[in-house]
C-alpha positions as a LaTeX table, in Angstrom:
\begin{tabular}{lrrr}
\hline
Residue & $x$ (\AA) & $y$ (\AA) & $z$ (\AA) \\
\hline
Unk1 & 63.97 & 121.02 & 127.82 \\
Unk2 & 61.51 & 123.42 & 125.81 \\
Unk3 & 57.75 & 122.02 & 126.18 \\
Unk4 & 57.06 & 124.55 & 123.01 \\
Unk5 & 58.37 & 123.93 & 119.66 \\
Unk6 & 56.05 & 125.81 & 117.40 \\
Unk7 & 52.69 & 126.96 & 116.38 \\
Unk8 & 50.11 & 124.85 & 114.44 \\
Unk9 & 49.02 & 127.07 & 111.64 \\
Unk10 & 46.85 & 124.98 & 109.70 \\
Unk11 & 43.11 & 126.03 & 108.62 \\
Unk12 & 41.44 & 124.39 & 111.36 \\
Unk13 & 44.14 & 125.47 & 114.16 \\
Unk14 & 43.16 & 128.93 & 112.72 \\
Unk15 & 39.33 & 129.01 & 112.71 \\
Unk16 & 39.98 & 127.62 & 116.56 \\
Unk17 & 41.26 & 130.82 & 117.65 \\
Unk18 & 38.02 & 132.73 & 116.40 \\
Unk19 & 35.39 & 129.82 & 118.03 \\
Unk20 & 37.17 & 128.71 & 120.68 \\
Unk21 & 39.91 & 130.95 & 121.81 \\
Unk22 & 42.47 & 127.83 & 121.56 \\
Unk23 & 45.57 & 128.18 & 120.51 \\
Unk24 & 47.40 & 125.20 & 118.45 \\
Unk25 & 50.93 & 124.53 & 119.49 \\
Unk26 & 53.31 & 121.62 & 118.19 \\
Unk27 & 55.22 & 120.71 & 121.56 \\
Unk28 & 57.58 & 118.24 & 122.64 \\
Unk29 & 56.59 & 114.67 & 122.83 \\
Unk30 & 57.69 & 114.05 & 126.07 \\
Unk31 & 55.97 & 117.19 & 127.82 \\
Unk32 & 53.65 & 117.16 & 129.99 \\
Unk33 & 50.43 & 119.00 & 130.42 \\
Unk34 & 51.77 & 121.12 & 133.51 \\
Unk35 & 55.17 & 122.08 & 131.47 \\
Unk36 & 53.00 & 123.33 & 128.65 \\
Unk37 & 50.68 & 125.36 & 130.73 \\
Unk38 & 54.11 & 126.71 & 132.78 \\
Unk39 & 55.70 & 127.67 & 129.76 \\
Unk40 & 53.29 & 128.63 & 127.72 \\
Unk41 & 51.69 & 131.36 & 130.78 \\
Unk42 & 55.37 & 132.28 & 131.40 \\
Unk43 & 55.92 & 133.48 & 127.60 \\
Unk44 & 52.69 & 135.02 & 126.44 \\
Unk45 & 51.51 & 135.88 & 130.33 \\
Unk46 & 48.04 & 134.81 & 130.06 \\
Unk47 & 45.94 & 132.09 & 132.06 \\
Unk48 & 45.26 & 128.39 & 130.87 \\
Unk49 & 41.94 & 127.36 & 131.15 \\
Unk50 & 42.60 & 123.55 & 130.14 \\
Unk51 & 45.05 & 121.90 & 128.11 \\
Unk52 & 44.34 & 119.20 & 125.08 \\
Unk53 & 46.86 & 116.87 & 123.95 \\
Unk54 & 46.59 & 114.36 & 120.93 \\
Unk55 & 50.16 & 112.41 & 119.45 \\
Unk56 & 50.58 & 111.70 & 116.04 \\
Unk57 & 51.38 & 108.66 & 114.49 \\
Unk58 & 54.70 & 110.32 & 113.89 \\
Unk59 & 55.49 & 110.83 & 117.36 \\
Unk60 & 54.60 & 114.05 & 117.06 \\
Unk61 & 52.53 & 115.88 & 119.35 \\
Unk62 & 50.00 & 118.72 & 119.95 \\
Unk63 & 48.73 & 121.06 & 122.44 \\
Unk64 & 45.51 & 122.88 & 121.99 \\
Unk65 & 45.55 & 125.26 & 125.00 \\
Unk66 & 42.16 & 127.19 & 125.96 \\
Unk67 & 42.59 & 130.33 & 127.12 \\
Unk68 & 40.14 & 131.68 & 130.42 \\
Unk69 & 38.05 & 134.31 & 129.09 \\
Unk70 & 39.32 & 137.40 & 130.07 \\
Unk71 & 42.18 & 136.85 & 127.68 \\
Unk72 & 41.72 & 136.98 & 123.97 \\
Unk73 & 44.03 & 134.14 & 121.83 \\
Unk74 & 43.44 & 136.22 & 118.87 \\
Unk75 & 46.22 & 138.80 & 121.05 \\
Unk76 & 48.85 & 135.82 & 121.28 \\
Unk77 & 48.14 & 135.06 & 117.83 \\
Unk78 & 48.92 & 138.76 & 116.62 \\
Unk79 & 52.24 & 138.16 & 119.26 \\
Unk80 & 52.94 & 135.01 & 116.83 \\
Unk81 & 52.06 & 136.35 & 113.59 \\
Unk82 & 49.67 & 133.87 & 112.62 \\
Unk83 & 46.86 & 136.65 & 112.19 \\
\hline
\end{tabular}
């Protein structure tokens, strides 16, 4: 099973990266917090500072995945193409 499905590229997922260095990520509804952070470290090699998750009335749900400090999310948003 892939934890990761896809980006969140929305205005506010955007202006997160900037503030917050979080990154917005649409993952699999039956993931858990410690598959995220495994996959997501594995794949863009960086360090998870904490994990937020919220689900949708839709059943779908989202990661927003702070990064520690010594690594920049605007770099893994360049690696995604959102910036």
């Amino acid at each position: 099973m892939r934890a990761l499905i896809h980006p969140l590229a929305t205005e506010k997922s955007l202006s997160m990266i900037d503030r917050g260095n979080i990154i917005a990520y649409v993952v699999d509804y039956r993931s858990s917090k410690s598959d995220i952070k495994k996959e997501f470290e594995e794949t863009f090699g960086v360090k998870i500072k904490k994990i937020n998750t919220s689900m949708s009335i839709r059943n779908i749900k989202k990661a927003y995945i702070t990064l520690k400090p010594e690594f920049k999310a605007t770099d893994v948003a360049r690696k995604l193409k959102l910036v």
